[in-house]
N, C-alpha and C positions, 0 to 999 in steps of 0.2 A: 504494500500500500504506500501512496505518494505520502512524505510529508506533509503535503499542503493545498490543496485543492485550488486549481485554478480551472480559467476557462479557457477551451480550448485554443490555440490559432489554428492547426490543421486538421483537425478532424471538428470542422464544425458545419450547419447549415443557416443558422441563424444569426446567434450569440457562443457559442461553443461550449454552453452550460453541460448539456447531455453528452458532449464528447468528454467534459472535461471532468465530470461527477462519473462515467465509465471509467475512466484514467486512475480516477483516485481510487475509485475499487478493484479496478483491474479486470471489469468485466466487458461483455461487447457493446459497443455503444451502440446497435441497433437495437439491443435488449431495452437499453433505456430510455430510445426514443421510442419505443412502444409501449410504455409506462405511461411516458409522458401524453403521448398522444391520446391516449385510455380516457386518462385522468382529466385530458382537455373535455374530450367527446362525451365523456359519460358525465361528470361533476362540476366542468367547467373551473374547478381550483387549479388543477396545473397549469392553467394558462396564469394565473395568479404569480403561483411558486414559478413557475420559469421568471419572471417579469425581476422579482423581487430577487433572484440567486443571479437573474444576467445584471443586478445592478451592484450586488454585496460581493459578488467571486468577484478578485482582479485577476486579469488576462495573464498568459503564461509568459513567462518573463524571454525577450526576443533572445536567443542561442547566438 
């Protein structure tokens, strides 16, 4: 696991929240854009919590 959660630069579509929350767990980040997507469609909060973690995660520092 990442020390520290950022948001993606290259594996992103949006904000690179869902690449960048995969990274830290080490899982696929398609897994978790279909979490997210779920969450938009069915509850309408993950459009919420995306908004609010693409504003709180800073971007992943440039290599």
């Amino acid at each position: 696991m990442a020390s520290k959660m950022y948001r993606s630069r290259s594996n992103k579509w949006f904000a690179g929240v869902c690449g960048g929350v995969a990274n830290y767990f080490n899982i696929d980040p398609k897994f978790v854009r279909l979490v997210c997507a779920a969450l938009i469609l069915l509850y309408g909060s993950g459009l919420l919590v995306y908004i609010i973690l693409a504003i709180f995660i800073p971007k992943e520092p440039k290599r």
